[in-house]
PDB file with SEQRES, HELIX, SHEET and CRYST1 records, atoms N, CA, C and O in Angstrom:
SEQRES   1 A   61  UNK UNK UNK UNK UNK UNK UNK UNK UNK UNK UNK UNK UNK          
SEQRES   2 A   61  UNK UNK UNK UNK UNK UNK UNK UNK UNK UNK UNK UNK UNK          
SEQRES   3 A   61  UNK UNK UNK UNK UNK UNK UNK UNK UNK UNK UNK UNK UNK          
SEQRES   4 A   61  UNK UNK UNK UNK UNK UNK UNK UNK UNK UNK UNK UNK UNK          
SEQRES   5 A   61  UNK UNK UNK UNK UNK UNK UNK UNK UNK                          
HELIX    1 AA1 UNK A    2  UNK A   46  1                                  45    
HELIX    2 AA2 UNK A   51  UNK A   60  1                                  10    
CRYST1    1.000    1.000    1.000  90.00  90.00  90.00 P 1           1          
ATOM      1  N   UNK A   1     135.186  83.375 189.991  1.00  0.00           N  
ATOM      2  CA  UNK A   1     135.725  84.713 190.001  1.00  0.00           C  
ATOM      3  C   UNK A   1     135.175  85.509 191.177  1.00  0.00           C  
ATOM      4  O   UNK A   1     135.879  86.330 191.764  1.00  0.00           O  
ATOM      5  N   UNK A   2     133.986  85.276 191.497  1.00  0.00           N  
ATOM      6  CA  UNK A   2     133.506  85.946 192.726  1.00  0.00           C  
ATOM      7  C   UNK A   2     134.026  85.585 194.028  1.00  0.00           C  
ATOM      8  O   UNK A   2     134.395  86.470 194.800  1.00  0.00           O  
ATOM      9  N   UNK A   3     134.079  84.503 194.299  1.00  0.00           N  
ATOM     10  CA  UNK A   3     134.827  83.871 195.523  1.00  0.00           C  
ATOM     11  C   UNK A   3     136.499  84.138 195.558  1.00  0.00           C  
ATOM     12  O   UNK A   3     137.149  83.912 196.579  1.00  0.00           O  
ATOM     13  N   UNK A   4     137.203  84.725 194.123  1.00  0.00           N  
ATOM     14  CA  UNK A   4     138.618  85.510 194.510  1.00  0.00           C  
ATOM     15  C   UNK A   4     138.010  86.698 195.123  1.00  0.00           C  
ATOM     16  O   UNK A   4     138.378  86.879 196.283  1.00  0.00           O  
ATOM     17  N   UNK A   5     136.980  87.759 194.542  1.00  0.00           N  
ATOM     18  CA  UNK A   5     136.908  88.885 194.687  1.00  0.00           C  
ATOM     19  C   UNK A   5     136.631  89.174 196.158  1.00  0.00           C  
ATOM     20  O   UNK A   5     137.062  90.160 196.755  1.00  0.00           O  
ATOM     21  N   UNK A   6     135.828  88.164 196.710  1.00  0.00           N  
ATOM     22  CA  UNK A   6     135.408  88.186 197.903  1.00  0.00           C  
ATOM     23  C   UNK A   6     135.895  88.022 198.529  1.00  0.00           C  
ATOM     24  O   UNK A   6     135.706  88.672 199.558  1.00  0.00           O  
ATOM     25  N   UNK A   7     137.073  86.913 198.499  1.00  0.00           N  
ATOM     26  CA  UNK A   7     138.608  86.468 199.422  1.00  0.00           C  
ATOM     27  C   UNK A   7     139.404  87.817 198.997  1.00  0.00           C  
ATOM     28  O   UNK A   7     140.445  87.716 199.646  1.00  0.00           O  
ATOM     29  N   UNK A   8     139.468  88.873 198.351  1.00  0.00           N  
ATOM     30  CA  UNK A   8     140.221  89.739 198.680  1.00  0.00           C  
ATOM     31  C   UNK A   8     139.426  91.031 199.218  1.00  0.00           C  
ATOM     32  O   UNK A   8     140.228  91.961 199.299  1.00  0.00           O  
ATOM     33  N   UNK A   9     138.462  91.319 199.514  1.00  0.00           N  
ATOM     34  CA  UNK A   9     137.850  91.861 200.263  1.00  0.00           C  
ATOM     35  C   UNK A   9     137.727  91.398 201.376  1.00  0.00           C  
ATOM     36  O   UNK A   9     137.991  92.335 202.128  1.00  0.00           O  
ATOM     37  N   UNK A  10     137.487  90.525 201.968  1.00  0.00           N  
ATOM     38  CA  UNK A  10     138.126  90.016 203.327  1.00  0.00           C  
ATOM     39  C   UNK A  10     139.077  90.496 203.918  1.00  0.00           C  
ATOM     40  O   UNK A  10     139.119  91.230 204.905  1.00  0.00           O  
ATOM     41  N   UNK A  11     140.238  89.853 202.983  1.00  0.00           N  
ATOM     42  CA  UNK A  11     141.718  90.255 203.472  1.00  0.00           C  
ATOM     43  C   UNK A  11     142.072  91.456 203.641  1.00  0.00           C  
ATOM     44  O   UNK A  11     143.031  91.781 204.341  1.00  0.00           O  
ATOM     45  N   UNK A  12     141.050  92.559 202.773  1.00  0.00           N  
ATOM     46  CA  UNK A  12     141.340  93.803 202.828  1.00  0.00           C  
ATOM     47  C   UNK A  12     140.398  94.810 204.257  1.00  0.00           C  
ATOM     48  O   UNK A  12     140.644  95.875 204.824  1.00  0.00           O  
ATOM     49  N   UNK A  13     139.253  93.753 204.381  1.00  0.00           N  
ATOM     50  CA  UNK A  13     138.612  94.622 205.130  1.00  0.00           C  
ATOM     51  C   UNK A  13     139.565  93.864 206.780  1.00  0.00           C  
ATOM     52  O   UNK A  13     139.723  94.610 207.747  1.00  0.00           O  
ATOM     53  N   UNK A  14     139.874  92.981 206.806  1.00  0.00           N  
ATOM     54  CA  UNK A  14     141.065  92.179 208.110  1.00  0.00           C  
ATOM     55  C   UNK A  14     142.390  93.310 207.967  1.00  0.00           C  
ATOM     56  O   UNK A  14     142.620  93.994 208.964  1.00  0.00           O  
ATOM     57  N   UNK A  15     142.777  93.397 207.417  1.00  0.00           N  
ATOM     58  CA  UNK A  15     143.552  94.663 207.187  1.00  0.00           C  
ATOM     59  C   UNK A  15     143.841  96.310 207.767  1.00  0.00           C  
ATOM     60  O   UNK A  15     144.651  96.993 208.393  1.00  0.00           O  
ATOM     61  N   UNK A  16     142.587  96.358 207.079  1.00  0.00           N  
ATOM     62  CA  UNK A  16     141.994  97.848 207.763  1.00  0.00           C  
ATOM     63  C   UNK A  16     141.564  97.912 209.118  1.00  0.00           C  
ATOM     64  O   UNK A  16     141.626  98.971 209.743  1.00  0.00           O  
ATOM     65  N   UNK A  17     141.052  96.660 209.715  1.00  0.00           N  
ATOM     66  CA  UNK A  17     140.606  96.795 211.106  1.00  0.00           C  
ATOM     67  C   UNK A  17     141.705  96.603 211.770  1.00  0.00           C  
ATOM     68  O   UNK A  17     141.887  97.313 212.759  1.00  0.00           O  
ATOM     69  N   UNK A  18     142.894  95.423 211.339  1.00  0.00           N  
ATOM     70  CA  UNK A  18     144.328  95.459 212.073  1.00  0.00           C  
ATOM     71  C   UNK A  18     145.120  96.913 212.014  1.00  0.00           C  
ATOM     72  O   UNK A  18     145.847  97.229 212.956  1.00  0.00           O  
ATOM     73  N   UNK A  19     144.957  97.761 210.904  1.00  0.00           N  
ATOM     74  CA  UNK A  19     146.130  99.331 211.125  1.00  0.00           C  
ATOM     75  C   UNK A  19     145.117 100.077 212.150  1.00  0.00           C  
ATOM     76  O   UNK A  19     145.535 100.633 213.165  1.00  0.00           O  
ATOM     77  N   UNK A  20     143.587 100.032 211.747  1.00  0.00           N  
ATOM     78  CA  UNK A  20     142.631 101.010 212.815  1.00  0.00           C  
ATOM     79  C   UNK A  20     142.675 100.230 214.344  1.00  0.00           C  
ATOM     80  O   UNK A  20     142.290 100.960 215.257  1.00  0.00           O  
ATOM     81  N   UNK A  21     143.021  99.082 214.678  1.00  0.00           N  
ATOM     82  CA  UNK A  21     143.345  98.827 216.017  1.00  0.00           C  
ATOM     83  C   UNK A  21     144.866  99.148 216.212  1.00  0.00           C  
ATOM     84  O   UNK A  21     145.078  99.649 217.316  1.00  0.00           O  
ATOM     85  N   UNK A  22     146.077  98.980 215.365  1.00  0.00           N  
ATOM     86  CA  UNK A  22     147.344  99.762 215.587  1.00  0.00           C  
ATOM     87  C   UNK A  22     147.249 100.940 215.682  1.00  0.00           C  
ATOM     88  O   UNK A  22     147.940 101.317 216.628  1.00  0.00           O  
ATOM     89  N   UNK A  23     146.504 102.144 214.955  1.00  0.00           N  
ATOM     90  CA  UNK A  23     146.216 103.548 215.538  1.00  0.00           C  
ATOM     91  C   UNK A  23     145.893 103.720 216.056  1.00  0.00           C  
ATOM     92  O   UNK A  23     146.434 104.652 216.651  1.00  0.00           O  
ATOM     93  N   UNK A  24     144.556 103.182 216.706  1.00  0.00           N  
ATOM     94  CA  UNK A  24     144.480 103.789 217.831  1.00  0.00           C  
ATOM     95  C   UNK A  24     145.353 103.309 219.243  1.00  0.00           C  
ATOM     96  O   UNK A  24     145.959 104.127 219.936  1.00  0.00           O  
ATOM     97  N   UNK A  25     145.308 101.939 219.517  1.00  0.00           N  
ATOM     98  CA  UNK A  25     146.576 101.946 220.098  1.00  0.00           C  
ATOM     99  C   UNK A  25     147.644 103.006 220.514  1.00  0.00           C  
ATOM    100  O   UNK A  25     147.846 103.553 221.599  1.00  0.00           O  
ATOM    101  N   UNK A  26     148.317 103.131 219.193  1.00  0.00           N  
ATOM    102  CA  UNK A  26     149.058 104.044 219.239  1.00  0.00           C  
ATOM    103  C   UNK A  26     148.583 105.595 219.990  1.00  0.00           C  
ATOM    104  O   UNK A  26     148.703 106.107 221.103  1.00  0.00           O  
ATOM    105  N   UNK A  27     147.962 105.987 218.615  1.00  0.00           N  
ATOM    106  CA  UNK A  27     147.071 107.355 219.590  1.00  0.00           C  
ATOM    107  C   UNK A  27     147.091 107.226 221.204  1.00  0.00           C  
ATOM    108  O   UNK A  27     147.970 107.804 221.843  1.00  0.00           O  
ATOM    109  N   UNK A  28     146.288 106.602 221.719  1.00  0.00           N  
ATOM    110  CA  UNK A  28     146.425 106.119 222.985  1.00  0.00           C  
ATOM    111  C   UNK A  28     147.743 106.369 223.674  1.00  0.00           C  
ATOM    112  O   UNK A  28     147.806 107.377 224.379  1.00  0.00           O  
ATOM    113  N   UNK A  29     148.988 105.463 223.551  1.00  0.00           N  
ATOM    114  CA  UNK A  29     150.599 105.870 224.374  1.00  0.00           C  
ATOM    115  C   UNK A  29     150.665 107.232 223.852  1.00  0.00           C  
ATOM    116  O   UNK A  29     151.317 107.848 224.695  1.00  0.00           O  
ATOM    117  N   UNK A  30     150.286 108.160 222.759  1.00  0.00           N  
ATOM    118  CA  UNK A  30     150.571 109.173 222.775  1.00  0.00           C  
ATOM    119  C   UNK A  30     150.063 110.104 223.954  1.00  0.00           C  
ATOM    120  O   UNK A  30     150.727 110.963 224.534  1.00  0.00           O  
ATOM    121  N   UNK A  31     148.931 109.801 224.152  1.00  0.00           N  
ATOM    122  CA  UNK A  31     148.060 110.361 224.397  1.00  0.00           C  
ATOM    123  C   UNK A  31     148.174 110.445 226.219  1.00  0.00           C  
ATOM    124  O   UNK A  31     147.806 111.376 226.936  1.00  0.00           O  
ATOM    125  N   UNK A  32     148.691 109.382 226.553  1.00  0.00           N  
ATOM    126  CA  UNK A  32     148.928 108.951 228.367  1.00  0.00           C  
ATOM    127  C   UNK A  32     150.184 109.475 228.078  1.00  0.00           C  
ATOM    128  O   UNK A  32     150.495 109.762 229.234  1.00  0.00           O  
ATOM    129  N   UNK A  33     151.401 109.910 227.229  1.00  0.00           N  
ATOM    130  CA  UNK A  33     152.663 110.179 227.494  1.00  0.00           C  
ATOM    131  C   UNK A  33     152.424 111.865 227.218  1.00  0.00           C  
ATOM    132  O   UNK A  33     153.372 112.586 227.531  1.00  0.00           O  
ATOM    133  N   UNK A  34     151.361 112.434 226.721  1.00  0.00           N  
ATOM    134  CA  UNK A  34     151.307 113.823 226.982  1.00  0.00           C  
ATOM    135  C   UNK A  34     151.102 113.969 228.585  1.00  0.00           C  
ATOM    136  O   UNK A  34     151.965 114.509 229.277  1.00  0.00           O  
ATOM    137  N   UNK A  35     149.761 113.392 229.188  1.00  0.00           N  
ATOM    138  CA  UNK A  35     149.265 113.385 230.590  1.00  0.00           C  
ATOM    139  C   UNK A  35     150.318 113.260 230.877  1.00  0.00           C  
ATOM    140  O   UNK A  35     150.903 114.338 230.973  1.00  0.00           O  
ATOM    141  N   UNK A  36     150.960 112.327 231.101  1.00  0.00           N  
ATOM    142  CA  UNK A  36     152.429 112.020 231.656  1.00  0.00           C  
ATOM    143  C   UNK A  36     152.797 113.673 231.983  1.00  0.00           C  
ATOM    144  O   UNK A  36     152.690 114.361 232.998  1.00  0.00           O  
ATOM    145  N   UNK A  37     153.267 113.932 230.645  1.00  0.00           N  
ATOM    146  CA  UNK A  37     154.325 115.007 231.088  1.00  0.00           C  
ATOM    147  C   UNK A  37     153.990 116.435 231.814  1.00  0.00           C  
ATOM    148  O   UNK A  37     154.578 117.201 232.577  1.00  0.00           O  
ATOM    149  N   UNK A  38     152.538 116.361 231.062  1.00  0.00           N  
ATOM    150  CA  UNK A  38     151.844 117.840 231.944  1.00  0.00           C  
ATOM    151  C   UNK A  38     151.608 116.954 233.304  1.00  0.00           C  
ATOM    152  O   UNK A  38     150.415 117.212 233.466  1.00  0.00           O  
ATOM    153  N   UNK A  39     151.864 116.299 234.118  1.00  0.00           N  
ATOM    154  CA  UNK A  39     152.083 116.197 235.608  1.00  0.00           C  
ATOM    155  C   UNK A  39     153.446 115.773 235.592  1.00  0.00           C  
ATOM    156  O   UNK A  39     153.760 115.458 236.740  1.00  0.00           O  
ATOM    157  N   UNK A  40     154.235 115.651 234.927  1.00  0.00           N  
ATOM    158  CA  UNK A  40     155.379 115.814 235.457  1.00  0.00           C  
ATOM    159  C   UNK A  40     155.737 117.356 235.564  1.00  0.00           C  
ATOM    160  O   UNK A  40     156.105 117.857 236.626  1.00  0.00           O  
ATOM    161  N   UNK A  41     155.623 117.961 234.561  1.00  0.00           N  
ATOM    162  CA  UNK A  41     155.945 119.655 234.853  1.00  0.00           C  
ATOM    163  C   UNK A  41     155.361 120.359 236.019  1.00  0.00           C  
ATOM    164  O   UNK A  41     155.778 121.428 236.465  1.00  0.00           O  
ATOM    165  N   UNK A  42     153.927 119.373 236.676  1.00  0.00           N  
ATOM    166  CA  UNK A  42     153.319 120.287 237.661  1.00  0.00           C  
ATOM    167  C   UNK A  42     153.908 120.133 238.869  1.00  0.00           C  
ATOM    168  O   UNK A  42     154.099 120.982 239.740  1.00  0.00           O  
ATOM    169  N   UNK A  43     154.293 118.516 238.847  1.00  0.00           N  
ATOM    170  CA  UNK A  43     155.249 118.207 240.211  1.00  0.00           C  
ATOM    171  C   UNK A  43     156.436 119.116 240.089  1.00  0.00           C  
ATOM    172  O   UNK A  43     156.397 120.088 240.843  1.00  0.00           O  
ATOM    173  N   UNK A  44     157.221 119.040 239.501  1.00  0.00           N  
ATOM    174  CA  UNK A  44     158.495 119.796 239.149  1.00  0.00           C  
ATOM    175  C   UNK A  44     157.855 120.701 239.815  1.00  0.00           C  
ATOM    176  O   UNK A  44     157.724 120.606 241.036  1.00  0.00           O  
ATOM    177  N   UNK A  45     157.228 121.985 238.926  1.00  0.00           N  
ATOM    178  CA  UNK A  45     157.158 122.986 239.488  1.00  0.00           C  
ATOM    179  C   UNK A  45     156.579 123.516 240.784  1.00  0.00           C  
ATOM    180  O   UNK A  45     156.810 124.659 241.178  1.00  0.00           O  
ATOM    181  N   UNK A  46     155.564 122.362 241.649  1.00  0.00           N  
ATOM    182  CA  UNK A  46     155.540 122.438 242.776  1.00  0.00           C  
ATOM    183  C   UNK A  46     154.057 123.262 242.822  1.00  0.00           C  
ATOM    184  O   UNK A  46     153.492 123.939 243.681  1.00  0.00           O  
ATOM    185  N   UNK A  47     153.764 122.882 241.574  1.00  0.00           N  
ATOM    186  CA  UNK A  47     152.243 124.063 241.311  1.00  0.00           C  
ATOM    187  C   UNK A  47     151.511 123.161 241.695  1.00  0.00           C  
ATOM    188  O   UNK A  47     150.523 123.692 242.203  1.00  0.00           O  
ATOM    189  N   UNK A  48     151.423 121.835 241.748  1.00  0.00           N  
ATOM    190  CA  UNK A  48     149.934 121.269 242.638  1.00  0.00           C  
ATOM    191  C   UNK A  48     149.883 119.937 241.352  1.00  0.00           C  
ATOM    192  O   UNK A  48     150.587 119.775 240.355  1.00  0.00           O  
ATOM    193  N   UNK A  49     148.643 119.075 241.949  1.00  0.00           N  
ATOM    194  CA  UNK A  49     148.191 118.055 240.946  1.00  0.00           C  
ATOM    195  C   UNK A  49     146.675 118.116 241.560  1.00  0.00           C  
ATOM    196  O   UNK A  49     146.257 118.389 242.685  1.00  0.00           O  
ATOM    197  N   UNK A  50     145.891 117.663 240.066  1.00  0.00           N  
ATOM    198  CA  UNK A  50     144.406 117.153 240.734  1.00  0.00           C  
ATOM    199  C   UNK A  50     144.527 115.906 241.410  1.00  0.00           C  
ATOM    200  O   UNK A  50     145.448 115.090 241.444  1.00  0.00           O  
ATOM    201  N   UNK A  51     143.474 115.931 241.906  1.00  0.00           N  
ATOM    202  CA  UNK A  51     143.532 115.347 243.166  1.00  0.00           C  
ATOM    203  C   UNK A  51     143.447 113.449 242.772  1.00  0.00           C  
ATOM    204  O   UNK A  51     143.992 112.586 243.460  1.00  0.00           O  
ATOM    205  N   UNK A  52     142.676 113.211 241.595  1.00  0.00           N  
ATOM    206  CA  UNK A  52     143.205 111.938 241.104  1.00  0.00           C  
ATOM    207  C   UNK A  52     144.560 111.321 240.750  1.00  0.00           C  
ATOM    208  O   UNK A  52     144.964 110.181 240.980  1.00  0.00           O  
ATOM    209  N   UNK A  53     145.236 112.461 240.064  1.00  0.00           N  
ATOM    210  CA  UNK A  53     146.357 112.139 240.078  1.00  0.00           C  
ATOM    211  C   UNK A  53     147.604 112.266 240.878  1.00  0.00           C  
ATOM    212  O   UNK A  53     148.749 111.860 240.674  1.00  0.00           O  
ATOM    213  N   UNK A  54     146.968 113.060 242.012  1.00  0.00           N  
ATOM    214  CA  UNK A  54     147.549 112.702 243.517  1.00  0.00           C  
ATOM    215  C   UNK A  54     147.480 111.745 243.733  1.00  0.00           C  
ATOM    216  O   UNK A  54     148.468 111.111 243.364  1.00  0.00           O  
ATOM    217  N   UNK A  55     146.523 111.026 244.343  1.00  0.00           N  
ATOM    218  CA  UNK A  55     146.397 109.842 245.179  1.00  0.00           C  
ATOM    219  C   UNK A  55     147.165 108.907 243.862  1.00  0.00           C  
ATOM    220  O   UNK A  55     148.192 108.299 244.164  1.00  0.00           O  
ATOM    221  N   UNK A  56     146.728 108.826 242.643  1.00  0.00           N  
ATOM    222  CA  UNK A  56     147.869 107.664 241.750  1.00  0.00           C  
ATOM    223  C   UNK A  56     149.253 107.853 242.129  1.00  0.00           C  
ATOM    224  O   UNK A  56     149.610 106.989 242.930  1.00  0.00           O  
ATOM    225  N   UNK A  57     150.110 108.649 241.841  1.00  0.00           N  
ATOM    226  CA  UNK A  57     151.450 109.088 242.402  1.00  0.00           C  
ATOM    227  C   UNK A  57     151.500 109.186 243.797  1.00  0.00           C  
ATOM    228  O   UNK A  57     152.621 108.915 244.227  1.00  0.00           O  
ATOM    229  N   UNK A  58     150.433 109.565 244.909  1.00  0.00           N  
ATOM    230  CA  UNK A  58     151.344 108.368 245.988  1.00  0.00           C  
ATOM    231  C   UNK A  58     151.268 107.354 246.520  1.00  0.00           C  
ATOM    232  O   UNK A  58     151.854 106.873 247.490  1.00  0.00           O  
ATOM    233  N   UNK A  59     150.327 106.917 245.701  1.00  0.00           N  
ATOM    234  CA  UNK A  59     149.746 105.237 245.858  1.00  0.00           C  
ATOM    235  C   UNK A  59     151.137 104.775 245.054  1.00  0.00           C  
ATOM    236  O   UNK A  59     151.793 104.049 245.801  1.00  0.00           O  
ATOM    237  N   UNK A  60     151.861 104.994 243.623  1.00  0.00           N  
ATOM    238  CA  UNK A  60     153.082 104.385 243.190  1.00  0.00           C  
ATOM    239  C   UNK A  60     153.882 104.951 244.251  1.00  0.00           C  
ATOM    240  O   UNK A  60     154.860 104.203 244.233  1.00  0.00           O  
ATOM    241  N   UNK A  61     154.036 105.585 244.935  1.00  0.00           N  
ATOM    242  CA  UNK A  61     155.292 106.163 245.527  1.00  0.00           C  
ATOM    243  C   UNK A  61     155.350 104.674 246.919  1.00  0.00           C  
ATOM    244  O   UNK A  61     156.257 104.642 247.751  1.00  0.00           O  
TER     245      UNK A  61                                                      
END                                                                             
């Protein structure tokens, strides 16, 4: 009986570390697609970029 209990604590604690590596993940593309857009609005508007994310955008350019 202990060796079920323990095989499902396993599976449960394999579990929890697979959704807490899918969140944050996730979190993460959220998180570069905000940056994203606050320099896209700054280019647009012609108001400037820091200077790291200068040289990235015209290093892709």
């Amino acid at each position: 009986m202990e060796n079920k209990d323990n095989s499902n604590d396993d599976q449960l604690q394999k579990m929890n570390r697979t959704v807490a590596v899918i969140l944050k993940t996730l979190m993460a593309f959220i998180g570069i697609a905000i940056l994203s857009l606050g320099t896209t609005f700054l280019r647009e508007g012609r108001v400037g970029l820091d200077p790291f994310t200068a040289m990235n955008t015209g290093l892709a350019s």
